[in-house]
Biopython code that builds the backbone (N, CA, C, O; Angstrom):
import numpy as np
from Bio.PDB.StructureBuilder import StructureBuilder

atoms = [
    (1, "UNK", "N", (72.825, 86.933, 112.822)),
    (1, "UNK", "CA", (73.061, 87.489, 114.135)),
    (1, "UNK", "C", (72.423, 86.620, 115.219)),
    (1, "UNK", "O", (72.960, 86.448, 116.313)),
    (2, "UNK", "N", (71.278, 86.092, 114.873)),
    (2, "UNK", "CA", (70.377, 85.264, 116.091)),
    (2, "UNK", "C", (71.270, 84.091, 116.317)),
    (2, "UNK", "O", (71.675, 83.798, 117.442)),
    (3, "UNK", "N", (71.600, 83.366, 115.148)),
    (3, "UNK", "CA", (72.609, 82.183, 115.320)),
    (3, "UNK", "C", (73.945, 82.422, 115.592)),
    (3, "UNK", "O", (74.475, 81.357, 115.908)),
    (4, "UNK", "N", (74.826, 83.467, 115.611)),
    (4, "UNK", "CA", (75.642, 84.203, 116.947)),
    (4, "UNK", "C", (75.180, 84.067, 118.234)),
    (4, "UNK", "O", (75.837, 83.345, 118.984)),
    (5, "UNK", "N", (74.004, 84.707, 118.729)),
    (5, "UNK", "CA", (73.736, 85.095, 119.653)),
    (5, "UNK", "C", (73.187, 83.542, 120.650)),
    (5, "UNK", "O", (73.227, 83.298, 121.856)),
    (6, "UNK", "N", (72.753, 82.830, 119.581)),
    (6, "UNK", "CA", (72.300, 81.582, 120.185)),
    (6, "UNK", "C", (73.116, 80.350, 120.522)),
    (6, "UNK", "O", (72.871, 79.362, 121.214)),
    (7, "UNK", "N", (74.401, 80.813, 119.647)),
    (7, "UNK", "CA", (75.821, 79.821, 120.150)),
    (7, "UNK", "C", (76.926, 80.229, 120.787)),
    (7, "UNK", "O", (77.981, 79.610, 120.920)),
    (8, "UNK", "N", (76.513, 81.780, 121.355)),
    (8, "UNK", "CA", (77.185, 81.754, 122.125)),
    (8, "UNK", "C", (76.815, 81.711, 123.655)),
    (8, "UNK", "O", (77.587, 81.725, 124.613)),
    (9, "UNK", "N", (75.250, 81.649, 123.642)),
    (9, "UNK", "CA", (74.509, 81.531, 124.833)),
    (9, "UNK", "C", (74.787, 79.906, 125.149)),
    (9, "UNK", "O", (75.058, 79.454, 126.262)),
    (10, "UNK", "N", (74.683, 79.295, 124.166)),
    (10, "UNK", "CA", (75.036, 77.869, 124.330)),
    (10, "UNK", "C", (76.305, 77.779, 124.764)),
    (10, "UNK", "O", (76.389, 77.314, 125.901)),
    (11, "UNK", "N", (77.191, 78.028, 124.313)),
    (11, "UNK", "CA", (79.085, 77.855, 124.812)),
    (11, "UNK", "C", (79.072, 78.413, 126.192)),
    (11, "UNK", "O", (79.615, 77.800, 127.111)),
    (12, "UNK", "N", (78.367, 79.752, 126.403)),
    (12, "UNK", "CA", (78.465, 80.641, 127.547)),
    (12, "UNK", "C", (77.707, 79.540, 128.769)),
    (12, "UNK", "O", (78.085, 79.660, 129.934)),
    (13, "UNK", "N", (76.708, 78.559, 128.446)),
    (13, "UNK", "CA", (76.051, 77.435, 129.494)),
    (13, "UNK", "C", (77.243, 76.326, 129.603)),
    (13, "UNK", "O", (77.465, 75.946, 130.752)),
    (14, "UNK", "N", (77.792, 75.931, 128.892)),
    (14, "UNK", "CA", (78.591, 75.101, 128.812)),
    (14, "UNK", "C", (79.847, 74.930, 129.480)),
    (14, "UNK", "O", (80.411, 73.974, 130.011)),
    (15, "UNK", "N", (80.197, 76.496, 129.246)),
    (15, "UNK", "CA", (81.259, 76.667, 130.293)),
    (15, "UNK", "C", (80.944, 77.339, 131.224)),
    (15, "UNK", "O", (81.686, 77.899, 132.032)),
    (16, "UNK", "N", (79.754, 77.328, 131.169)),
    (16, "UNK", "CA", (79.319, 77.566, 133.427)),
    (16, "UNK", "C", (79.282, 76.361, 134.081)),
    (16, "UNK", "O", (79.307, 76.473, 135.307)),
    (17, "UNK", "N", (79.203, 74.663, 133.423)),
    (17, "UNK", "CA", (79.424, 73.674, 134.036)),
    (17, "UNK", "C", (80.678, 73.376, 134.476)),
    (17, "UNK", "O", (80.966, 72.763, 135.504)),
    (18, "UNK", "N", (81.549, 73.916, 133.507)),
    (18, "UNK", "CA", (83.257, 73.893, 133.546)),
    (18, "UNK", "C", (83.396, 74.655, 135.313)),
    (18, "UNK", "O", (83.811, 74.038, 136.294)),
    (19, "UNK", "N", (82.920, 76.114, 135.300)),
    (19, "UNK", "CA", (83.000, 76.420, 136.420)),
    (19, "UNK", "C", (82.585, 76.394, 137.619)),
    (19, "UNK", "O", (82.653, 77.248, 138.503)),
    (20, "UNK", "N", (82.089, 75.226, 137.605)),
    (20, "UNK", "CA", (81.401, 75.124, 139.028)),
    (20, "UNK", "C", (82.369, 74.653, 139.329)),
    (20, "UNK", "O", (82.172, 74.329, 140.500)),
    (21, "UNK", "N", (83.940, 74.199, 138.909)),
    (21, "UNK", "CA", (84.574, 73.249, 139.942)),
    (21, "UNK", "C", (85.041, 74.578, 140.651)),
    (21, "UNK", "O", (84.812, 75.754, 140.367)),
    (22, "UNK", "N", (85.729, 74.038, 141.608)),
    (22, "UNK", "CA", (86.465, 74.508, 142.643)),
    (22, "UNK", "C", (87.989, 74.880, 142.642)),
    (22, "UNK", "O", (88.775, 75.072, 143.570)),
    (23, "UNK", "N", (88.095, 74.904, 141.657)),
    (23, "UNK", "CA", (90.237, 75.378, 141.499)),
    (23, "UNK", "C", (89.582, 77.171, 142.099)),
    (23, "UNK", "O", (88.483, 77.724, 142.082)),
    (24, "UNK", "N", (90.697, 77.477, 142.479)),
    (24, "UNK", "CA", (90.704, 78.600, 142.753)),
    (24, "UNK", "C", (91.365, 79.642, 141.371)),
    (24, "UNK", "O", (91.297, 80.793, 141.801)),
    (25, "UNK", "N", (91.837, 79.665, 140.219)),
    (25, "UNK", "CA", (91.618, 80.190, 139.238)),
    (25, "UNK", "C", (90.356, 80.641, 138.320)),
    (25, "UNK", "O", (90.071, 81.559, 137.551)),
    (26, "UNK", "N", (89.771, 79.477, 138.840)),
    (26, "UNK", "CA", (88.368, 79.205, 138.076)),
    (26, "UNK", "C", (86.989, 80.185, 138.779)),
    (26, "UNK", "O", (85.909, 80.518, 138.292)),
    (27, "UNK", "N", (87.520, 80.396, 139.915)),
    (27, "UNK", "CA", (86.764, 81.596, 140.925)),
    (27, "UNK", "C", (87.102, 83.151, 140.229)),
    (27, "UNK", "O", (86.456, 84.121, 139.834)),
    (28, "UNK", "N", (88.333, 82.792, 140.329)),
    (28, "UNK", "CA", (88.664, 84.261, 139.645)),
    (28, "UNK", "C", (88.134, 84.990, 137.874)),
    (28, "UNK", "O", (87.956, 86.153, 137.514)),
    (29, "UNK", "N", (88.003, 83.395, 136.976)),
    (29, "UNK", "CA", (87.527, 83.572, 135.859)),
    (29, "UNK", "C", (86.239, 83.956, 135.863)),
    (29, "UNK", "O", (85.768, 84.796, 135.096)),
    (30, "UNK", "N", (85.503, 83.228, 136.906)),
    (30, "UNK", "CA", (84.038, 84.091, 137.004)),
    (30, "UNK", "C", (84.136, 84.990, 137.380)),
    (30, "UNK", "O", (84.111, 85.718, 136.387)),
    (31, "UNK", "N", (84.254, 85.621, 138.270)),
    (31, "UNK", "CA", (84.772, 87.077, 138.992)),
    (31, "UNK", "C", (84.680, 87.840, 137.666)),
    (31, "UNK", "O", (83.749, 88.561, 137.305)),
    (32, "UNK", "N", (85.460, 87.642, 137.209)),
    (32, "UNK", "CA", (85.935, 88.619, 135.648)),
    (32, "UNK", "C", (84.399, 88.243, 134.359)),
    (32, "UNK", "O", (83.938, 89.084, 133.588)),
    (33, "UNK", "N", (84.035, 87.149, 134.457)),
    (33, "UNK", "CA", (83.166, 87.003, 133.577)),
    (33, "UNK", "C", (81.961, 87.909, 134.678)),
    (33, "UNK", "O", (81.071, 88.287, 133.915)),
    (34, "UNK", "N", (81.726, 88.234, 135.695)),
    (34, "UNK", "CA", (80.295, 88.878, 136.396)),
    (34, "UNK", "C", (80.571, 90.099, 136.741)),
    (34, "UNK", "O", (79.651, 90.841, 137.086)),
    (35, "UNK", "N", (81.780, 90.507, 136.716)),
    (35, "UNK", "CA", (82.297, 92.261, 136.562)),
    (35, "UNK", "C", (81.248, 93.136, 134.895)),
    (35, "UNK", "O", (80.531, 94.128, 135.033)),
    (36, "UNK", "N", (81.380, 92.716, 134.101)),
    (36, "UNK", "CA", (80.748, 93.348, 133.222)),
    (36, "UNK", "C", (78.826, 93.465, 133.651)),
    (36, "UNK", "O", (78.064, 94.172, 132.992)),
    (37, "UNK", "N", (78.568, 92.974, 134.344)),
    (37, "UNK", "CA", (77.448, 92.371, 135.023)),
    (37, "UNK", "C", (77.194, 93.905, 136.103)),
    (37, "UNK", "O", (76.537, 94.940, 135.987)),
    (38, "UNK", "N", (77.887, 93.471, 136.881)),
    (38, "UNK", "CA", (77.985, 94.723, 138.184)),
    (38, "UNK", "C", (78.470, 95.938, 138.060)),
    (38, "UNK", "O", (78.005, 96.973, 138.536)),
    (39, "UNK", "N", (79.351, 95.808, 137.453)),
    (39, "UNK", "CA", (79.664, 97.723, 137.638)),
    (39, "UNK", "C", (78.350, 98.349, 137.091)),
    (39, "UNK", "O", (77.681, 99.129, 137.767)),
    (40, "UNK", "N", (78.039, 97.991, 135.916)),
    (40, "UNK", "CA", (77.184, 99.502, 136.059)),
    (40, "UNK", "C", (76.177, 99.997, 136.902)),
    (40, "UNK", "O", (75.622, 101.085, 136.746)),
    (41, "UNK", "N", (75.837, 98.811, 138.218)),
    (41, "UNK", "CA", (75.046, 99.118, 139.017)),
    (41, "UNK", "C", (75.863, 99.992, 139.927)),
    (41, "UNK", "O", (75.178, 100.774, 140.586)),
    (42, "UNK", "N", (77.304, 100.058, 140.145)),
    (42, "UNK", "CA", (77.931, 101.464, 140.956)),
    (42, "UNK", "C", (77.399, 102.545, 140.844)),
    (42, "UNK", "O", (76.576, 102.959, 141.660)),
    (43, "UNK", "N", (77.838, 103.292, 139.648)),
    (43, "UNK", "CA", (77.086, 104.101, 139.364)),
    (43, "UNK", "C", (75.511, 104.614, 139.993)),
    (43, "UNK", "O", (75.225, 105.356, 140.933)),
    (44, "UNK", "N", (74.791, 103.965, 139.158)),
    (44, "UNK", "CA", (73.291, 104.092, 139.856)),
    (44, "UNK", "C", (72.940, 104.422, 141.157)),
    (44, "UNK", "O", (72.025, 105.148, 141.546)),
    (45, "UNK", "N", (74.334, 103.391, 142.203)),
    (45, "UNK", "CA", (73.829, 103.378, 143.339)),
    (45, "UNK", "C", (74.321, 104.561, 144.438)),
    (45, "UNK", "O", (73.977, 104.784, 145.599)),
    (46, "UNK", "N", (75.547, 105.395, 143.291)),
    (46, "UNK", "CA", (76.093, 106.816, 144.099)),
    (46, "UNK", "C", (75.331, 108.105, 143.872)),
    (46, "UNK", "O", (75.442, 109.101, 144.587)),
    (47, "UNK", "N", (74.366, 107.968, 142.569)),
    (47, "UNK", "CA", (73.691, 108.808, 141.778)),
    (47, "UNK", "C", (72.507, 109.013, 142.643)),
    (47, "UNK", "O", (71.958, 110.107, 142.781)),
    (48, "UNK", "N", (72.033, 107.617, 143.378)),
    (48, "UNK", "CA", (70.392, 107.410, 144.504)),
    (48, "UNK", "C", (71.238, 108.010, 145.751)),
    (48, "UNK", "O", (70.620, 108.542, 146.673)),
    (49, "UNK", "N", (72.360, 107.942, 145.772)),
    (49, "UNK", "CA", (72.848, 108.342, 147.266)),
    (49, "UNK", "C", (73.128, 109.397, 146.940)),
    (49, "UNK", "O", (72.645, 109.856, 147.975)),
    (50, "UNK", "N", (73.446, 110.185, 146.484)),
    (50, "UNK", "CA", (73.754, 111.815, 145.950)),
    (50, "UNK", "C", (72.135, 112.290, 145.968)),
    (50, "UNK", "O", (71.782, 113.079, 146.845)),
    (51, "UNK", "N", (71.222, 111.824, 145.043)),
    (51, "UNK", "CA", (69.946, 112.654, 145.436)),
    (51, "UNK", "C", (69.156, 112.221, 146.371)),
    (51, "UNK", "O", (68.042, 112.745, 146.379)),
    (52, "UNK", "N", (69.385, 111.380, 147.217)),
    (52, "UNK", "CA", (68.978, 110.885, 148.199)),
    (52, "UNK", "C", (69.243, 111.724, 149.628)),
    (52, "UNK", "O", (68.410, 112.000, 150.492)),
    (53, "UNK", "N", (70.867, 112.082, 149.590)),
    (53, "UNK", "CA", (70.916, 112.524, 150.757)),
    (53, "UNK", "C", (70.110, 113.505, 151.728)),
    (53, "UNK", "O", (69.489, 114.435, 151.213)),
    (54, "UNK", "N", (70.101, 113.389, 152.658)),
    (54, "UNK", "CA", (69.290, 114.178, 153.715)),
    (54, "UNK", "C", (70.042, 115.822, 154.151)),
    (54, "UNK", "O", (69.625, 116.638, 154.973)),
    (55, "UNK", "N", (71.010, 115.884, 153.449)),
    (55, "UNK", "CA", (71.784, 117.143, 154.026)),
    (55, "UNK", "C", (72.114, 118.325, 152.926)),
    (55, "UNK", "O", (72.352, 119.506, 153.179)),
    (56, "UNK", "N", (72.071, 117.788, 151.843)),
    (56, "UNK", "CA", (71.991, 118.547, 150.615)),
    (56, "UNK", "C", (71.937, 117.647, 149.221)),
    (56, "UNK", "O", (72.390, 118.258, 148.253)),
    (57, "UNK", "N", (71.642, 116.809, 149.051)),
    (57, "UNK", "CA", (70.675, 115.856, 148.496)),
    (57, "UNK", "C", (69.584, 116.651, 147.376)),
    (57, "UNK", "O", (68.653, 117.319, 147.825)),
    (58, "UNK", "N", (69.755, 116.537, 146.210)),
    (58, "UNK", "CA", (68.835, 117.261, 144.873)),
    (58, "UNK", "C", (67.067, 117.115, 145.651)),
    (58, "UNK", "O", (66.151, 117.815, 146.082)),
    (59, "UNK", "N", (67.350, 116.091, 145.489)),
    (59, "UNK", "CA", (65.543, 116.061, 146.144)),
    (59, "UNK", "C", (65.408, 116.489, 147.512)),
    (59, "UNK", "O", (64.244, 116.391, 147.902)),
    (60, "UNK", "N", (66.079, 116.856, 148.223)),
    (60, "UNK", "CA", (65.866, 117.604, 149.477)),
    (60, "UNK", "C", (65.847, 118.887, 149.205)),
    (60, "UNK", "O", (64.956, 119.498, 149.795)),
    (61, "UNK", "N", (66.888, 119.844, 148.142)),
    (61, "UNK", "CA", (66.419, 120.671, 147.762)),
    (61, "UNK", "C", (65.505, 121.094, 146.989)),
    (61, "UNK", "O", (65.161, 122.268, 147.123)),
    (62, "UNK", "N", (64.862, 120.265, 145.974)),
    (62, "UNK", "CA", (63.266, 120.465, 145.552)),
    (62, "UNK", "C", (62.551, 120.680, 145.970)),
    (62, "UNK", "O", (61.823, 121.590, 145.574)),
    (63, "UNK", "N", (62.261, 119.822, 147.267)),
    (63, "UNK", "CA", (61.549, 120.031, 148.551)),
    (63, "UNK", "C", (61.691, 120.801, 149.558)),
    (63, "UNK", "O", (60.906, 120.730, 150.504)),
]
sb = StructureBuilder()
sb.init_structure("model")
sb.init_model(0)
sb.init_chain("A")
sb.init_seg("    ")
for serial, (resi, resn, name, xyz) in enumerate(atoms, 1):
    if name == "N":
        sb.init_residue(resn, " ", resi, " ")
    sb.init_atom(name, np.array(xyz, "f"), 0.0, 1.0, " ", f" {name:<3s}", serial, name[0])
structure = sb.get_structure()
């Protein structure tokens, strides 16, 4: 499993040099490779704004 994990960290560096060029396909392939990356911070960040809120907000009603 480590030598999985360690060739594909290697391939995964390798073809981040590939993408630094500039085609505009190649923008979009990262896009898609840094989506698995970001979404799950959505979440999190409607969950802090839901108990966050000031108007009926979980922690406003605790308080």
């Amino acid at each position: 499993m480590l030598a999985l994990a360690v060739n594909l960290r290697l391939f995964l560096a390798l073809l981040s040099g590939y993408l630094a060029q500039t085609r505009r396909w190649i923008r979009w392939l990262s896009v898609i490779f840094l989506l698995p990356w970001a979404v799950p911070s959505v979440p999190t960040i409607f969950s802090f704004r839901w108990m966050l809120n000031s108007e009926w907000g979980m922690l406003n009603g605790l308080l």
